[in-house]
C-alpha positions in Angstrom: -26.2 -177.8 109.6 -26.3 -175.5 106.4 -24.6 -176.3 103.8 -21.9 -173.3 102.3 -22.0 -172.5 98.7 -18.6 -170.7 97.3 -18.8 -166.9 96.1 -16.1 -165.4 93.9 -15.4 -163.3 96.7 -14.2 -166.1 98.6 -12.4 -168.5 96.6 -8.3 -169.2 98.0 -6.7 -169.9 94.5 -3.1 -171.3 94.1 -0.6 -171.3 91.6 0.2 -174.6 90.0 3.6 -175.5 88.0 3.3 -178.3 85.9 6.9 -179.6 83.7 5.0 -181.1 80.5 8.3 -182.9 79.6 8.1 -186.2 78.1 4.2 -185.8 79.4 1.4 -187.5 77.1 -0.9 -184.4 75.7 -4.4 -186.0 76.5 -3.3 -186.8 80.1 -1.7 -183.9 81.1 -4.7 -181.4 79.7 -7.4 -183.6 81.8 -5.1 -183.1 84.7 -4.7 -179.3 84.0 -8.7 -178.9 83.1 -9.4 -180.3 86.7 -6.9 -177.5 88.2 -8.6 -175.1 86.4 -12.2 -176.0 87.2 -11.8 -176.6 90.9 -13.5 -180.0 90.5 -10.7 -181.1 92.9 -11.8 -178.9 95.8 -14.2 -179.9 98.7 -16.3 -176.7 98.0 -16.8 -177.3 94.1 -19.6 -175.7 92.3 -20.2 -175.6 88.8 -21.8 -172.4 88.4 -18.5 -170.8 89.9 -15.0 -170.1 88.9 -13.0 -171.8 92.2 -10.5 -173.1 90.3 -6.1 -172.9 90.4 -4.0 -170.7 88.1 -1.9 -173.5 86.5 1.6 -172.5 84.6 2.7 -175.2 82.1 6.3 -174.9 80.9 8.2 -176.8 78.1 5.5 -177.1 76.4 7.5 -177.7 73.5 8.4 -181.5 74.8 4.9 -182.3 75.0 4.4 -186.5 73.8 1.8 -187.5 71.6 1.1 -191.5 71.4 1.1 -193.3 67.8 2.0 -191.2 64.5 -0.3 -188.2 65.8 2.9 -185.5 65.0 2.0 -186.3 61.4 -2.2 -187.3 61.6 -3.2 -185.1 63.5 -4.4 -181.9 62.4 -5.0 -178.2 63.5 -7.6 -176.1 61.6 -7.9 -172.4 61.2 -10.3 -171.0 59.0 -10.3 -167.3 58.2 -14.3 -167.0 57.0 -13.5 -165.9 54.1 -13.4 -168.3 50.5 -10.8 -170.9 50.6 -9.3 -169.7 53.7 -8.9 -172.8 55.3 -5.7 -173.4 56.9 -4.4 -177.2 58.0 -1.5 -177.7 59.7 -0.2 -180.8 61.1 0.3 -181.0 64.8 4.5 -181.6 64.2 4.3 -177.5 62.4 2.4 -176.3 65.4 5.0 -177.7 67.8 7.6 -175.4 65.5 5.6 -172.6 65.2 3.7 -172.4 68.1 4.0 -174.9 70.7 1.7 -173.7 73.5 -1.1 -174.0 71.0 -1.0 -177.4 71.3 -1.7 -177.5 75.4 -3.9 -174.6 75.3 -6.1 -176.3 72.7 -6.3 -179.6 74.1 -7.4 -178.2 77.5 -10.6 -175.7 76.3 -11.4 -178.5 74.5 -12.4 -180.0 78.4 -14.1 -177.3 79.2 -17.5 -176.8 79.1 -18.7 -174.2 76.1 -19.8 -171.6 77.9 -18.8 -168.2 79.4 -17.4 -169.1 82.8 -14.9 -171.9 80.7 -13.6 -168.6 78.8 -13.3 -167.3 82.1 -11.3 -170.1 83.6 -8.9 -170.5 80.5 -7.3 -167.0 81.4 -5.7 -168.6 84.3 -3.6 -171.3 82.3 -0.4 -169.6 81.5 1.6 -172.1 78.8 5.2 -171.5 78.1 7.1 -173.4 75.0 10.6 -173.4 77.4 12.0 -173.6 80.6 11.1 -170.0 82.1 8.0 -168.4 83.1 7.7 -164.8 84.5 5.2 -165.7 87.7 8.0 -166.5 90.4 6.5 -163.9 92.2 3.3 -165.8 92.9 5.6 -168.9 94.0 3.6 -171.3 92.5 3.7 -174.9 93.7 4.8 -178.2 91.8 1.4 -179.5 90.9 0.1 -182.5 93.2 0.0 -185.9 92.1 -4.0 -186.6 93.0 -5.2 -184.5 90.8 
């Protein structure tokens, strides 16, 4: 008995919807990061992108645990002289909410070139609507 090894070729993806109401951020992105990798697939391989397309909508009523709205902070620095930008994570919800999720879910990715890869298929919307009903995605599963 051989053993099969997965090809990009030959990989089935789905299309995963996940509601991130009233969700807890670190939860939800390790859940989302698994999607994403495959790592809940029989055929997993590391060296391949096998993964799910996962859509995450309100992101916007995302849950953080403790006083984290106000401690925690987001960084952007420009390369330049004093071009360091901190915001707290309460002005990224107003400004850009998606930010949040898509952060906290490359940051569970390996550092490589196949994780930039697999972060293309996370779509994150701040409301209610997404514009991928024509891949009918599924709700996402509770074992992963």
């Amino acid at each position: 008995m051989s053993t099969t090894m997965p090809r990009n070729e030959t990989v089935e993806r789905e299309w995963f919807v996940v509601d991130a109401t009233d969700q807890t951020l670190g939860r939800l992105a390790t859940r989302v990061a698994t999607a994403l990798r495959g790592k809940h697939k029989v055929d997993f391989a590391n060296h391949v992108d096998n993964g799910d397309f996962v859509i995450v909508i309100n992101a916007e009523k995302i849950n953080l645990t403790g006083r984290k709205w106000e401690q925690k902070k987001y960084y952007n620095y420009s390369g330049y002289p004093g071009g360091l930008r901190e915001l707290s994570a309460a002005e990224v919800r107003e400004r850009s909410p998606e930010r949040i999720i898509q952060q906290a879910v490359k940051g569970m990715l390996p550092k490589n070139r196949l994780s930039r890869a697999v972060i293309s298929k996370l779509k994150v919307y701040g409301g209610s609507e997404h514009p991928h009903t024509a891949q009918q995605p599924q709700p996402f599963p509770a074992y992963i």
